[in-house]
C-alpha positions as CSV (number, residue, x, y, z in Angstrom):
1,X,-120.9,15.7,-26.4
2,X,-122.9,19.0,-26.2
3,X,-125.0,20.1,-23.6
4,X,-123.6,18.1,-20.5
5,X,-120.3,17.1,-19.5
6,X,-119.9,13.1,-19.8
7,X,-116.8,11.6,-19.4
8,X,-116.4,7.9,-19.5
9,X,-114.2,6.7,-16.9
10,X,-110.9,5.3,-17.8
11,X,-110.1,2.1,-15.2
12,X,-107.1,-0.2,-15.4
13,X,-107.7,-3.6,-15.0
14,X,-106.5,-3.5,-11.9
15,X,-109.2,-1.2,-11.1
16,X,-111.7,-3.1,-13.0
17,X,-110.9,-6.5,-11.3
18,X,-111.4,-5.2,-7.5
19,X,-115.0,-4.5,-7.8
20,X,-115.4,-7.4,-10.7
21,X,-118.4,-9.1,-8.3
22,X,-120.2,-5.9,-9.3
23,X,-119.3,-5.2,-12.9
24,X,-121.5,-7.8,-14.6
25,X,-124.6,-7.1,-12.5
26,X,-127.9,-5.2,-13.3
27,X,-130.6,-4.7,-10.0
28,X,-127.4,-3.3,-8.8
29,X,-128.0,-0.3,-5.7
30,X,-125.5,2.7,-6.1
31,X,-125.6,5.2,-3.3
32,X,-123.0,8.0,-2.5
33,X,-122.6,8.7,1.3
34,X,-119.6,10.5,3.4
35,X,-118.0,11.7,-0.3
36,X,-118.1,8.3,-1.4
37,X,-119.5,6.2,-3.8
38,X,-121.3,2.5,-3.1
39,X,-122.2,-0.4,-5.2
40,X,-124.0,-3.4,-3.2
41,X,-125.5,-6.8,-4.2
42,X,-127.2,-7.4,-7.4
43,X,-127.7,-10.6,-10.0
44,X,-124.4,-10.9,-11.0
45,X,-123.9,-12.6,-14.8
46,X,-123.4,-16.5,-15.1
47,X,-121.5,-18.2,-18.2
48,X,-123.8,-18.6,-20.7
49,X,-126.1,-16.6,-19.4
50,X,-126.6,-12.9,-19.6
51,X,-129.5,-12.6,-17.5
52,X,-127.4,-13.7,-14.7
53,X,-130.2,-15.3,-11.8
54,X,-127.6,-15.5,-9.0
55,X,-127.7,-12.7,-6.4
56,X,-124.7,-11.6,-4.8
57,X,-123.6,-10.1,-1.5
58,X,-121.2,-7.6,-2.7
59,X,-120.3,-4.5,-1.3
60,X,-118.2,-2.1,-2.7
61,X,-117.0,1.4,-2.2
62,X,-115.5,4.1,-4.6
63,X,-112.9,7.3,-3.5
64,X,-113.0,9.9,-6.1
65,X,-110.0,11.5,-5.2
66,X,-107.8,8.3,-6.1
67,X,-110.6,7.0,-8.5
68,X,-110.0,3.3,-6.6
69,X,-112.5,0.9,-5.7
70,X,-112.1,-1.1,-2.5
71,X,-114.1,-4.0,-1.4
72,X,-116.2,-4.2,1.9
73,X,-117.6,-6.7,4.0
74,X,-120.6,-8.5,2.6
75,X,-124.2,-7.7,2.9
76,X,-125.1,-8.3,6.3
77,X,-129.0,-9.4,5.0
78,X,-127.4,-12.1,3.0
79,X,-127.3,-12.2,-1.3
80,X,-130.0,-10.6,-3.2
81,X,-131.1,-8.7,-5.9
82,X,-133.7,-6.3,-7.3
83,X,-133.5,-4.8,-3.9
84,X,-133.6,-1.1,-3.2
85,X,-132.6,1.6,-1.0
86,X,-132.2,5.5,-0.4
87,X,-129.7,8.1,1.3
88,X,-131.6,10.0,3.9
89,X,-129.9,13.0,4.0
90,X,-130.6,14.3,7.4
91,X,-129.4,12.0,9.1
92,X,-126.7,10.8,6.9
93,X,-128.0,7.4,6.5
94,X,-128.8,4.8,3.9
95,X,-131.7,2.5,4.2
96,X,-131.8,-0.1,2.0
97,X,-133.8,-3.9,1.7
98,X,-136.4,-6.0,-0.2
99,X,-135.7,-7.5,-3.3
100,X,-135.4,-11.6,-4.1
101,X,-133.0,-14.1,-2.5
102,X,-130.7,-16.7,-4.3
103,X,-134.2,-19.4,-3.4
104,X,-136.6,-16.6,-5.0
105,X,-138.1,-16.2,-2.1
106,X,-139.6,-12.2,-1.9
107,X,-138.0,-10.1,1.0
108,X,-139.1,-7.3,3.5
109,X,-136.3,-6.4,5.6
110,X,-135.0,-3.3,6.4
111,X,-131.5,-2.3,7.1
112,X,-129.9,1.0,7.6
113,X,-126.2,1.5,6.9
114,X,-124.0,4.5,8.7
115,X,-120.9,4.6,7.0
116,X,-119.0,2.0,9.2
117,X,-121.3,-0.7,9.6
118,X,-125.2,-2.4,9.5
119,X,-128.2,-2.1,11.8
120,X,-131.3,-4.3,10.8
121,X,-134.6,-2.6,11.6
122,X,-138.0,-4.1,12.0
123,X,-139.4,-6.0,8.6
124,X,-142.2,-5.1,6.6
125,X,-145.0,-6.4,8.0
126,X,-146.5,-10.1,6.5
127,X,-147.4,-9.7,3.4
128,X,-145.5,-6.6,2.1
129,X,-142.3,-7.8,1.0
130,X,-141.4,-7.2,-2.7
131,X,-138.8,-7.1,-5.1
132,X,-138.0,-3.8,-7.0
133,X,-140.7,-1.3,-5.4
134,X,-140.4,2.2,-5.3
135,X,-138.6,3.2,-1.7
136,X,-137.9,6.6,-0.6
137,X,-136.3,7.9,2.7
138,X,-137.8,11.5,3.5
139,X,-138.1,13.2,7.2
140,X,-139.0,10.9,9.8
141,X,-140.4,8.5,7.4
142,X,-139.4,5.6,4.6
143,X,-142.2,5.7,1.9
144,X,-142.3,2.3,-0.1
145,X,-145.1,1.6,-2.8
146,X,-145.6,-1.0,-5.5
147,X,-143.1,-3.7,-6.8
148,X,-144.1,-7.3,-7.4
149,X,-144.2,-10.6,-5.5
150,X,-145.3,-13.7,-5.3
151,X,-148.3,-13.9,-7.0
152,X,-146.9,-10.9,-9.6
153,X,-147.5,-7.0,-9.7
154,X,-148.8,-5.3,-6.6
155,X,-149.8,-1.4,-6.2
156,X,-150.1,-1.5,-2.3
157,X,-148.2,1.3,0.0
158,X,-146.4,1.0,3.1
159,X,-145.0,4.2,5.3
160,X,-142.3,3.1,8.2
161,X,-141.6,5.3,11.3
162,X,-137.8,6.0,11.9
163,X,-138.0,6.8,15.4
164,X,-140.6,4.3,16.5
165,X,-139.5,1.3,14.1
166,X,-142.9,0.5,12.9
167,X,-144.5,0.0,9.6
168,X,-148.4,1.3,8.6
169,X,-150.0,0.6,5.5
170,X,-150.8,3.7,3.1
171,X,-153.8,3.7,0.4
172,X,-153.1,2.0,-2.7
173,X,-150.9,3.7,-5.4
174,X,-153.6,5.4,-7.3
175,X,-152.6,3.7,-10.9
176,X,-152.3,-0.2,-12.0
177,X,-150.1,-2.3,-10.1
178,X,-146.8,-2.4,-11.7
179,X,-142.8,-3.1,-10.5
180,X,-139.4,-1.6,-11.2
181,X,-141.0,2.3,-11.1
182,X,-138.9,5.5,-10.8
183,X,-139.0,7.1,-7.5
184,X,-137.7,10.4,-6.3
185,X,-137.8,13.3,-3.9
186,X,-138.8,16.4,-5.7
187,X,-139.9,20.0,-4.1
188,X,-139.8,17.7,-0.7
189,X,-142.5,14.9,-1.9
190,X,-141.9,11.5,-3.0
191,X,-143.1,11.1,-6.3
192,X,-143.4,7.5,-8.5
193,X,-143.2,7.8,-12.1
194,X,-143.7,4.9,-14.2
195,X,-143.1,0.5,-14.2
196,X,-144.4,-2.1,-16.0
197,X,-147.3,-4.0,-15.3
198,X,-150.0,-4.9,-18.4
199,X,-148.1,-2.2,-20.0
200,X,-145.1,0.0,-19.6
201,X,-146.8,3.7,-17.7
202,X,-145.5,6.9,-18.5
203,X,-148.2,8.2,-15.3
204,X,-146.3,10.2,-12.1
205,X,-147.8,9.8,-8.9
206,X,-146.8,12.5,-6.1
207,X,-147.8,11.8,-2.1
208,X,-148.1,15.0,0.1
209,X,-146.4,14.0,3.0
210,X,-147.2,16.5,6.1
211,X,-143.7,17.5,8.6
212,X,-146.0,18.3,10.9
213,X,-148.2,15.0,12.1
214,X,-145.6,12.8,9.7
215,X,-148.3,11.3,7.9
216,X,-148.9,10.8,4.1
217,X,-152.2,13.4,2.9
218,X,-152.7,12.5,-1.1
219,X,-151.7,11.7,-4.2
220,X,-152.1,13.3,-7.0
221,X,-151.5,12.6,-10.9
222,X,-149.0,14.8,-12.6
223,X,-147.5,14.8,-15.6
224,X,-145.2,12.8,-17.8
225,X,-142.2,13.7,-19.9
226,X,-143.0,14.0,-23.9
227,X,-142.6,12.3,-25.5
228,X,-144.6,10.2,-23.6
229,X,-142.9,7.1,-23.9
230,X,-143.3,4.3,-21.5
231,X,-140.4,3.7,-19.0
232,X,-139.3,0.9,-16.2
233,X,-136.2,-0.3,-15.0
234,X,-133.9,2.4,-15.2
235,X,-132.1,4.5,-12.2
236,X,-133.0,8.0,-10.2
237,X,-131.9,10.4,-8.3
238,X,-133.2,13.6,-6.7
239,X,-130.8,16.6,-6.5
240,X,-131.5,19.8,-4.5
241,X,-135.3,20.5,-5.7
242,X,-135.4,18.1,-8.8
243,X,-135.7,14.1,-9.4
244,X,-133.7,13.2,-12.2
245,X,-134.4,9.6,-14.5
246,X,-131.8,7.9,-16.4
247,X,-131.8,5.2,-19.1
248,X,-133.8,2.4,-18.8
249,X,-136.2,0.5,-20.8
250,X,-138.7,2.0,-23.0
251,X,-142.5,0.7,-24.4
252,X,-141.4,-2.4,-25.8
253,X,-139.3,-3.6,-22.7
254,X,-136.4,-3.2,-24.3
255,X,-133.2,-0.6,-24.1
256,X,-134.3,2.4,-26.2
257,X,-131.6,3.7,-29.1
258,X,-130.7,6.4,-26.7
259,X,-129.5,6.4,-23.4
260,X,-132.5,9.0,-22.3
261,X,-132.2,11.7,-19.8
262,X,-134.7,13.7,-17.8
263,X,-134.9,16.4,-14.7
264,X,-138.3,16.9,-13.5
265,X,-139.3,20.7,-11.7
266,X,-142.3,19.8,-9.3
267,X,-142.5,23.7,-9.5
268,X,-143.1,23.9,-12.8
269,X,-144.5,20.9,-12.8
270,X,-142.6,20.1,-16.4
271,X,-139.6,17.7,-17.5
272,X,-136.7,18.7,-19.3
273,X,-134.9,16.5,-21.6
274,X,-130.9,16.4,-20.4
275,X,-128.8,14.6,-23.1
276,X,-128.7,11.0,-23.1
277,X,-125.7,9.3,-22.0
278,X,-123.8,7.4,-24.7
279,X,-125.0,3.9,-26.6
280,X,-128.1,2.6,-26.2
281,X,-130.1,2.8,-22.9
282,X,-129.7,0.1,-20.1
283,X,-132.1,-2.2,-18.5
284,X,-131.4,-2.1,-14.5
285,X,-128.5,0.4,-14.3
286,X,-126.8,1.7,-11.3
287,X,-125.7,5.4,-10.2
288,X,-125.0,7.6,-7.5
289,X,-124.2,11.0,-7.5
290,X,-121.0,12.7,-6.7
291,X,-119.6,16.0,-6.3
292,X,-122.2,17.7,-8.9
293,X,-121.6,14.4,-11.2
294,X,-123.6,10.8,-11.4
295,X,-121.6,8.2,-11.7
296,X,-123.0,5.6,-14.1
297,X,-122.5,1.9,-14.2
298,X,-123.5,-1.6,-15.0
299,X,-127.1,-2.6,-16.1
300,X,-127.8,-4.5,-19.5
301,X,-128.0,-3.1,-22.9
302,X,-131.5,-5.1,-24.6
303,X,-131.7,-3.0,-27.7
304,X,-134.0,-5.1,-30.1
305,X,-132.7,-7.0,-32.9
306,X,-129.7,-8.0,-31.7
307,X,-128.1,-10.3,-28.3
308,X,-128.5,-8.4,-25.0
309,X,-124.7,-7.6,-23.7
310,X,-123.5,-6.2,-20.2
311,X,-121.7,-2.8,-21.2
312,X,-118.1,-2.6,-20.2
313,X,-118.1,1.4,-20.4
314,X,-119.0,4.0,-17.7
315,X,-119.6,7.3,-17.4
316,X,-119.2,10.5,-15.2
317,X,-122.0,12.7,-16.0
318,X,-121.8,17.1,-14.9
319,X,-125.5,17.8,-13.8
320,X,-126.7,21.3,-14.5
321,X,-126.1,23.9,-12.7
């Protein structure tokens, strides 16, 4: 394939069976820390049912330089999925909750993960837990804003303190109240960037946040990618000044014929299409990113017109330089 470097990752079945609990999931978190790569719970798939409603505990970690997957001790916060997390990389930390347990039941804890084991931090207040919301880890702060819950999509925003383990609410994200967005750091700001609510958005919602008092200013409306199609329910990244989206579904809630690509310059303020990865796109993917490359695995392919599948290929993707 032109333009970037994908390689699809050749696994024996050896390989393939020691992180099985995680190769049939979609809401799947991947997150790279310490040089190595991390898979962790997720609705893993169910015989005769692709959807797959049970959560799982699993944790699982990847070593590029023997390309072997090893298991780890279960989730700590018990099985879920459509939870979320981010890598904060000053401090070399992962913070990661939310999401649904095996009874349905909405979550808002918060747990942070070093590299050897897990600390639970101070829940999100009454009221806030969600499944699938925007979360992003940036300076002192965590930055977490829409998602859905018990009584369906919700828009509010939440900011929590590292150092003094307490959560404030934020103003309302700006836009309709929607779940599964895009989130990433870009140019140092969290940004949000689409969902689905009473439609799939294509809008991109940056918040200012300010080093200096550690509070969140604005938001402001940017721009989104042309074509302009709708998006939810795909997986991000940021890398050095640029958030990058990948896959996902597209207006009609359902995979797209191509697996679509994009890098966003917050300097620029403009999106550049990257080329898509192979086959259709994937509804609730997982990556992380490695060594200039994303790692890309799991999710659901939903293209319409014909049976949604789980994919059995992955793929190492070269970012640009």
């Amino acid at each position: 394939m032109s333009g970037l470097d994908y390689c699809e990752i050749d696994e024996d079945e050896e390989e393939v069976f020691a992180y099985q609990k995680l190769r049939r999931t979609h809401h799947t978190y991947g997150f790279a820390l310490n040089g190595l790569g991390h898979l962790l719970t997720g609705s893993k798939y169910q015989s005769g049912y692709v959807y797959g409603a049970q959560p799982t505990d699993a944790f699982f970690r990847y070593d590029p330089s023997s390309e072997v997957w090893s298991e780890l001790d279960p989730f700590p916060g018990g099985a879920r999925s459509y939870a979320i997390g981010d890598v904060h990389l000053g401090q070399n930390m992962v913070y990661f909750g939310f999401g649904r347990d095996s009874v349905g039941r909405a979550l808002g804890d918060l747990w942070r993960y070093d590299g050897e084991g897990w600390a639970q931090l101070a829940s999100c207040p009454d009221g806030c837990q969600r499944l699938h919301p925007a979360f992003v880890a940036l300076d002192t702060k965590l930055f977490v804003a829409a998602g859905s819950g018990i009584y369906g999509n919700i828009k509010t925003a939440w900011s929590y303190d590292i150092e003094r383990d307490e959560w404030e609410p934020l103003p309302d994200l700006p836009g309709d109240a929607r779940h599964h967005p895009y989130q990433f750091v870009a140019g140092g700001q969290p940004y949000v960037y689409g969902g689905h609510g009473r439609a799939i958005y294509t809008d991109l919602y940056r918040w200012d946040f300010d080093t200096a008092t550690g509070e969140f200013l604005q938001s402001v409306t940017k721009r989104a990618p042309a074509p302009g199609e709708g998006r939810v329910a795909g997986t991000q990244f940021s890398v050095g000044k640029y958030g990058y989206v990948l896959s996902g579904d597209g207006n009609d809630h359902g995979s797209m014929v191509t697996g679509e690509f994009w890098r966003y310059d917050p300097d620029a303020d403009e999106w550049k299409a990257l080329p898509p990865h192979p086959g259709a796109s994937r509804w609730a993917p997982a990556s992380f990113v490695l060594n200039g490359h994303v790692y890309f695995y799991n999710g659901l392919d939903r293209l319409p017109g014909r049976m949604s599948f789980y994919p059995s290929d992955s793929f190492r993707i070269r970012l640009p330089a």
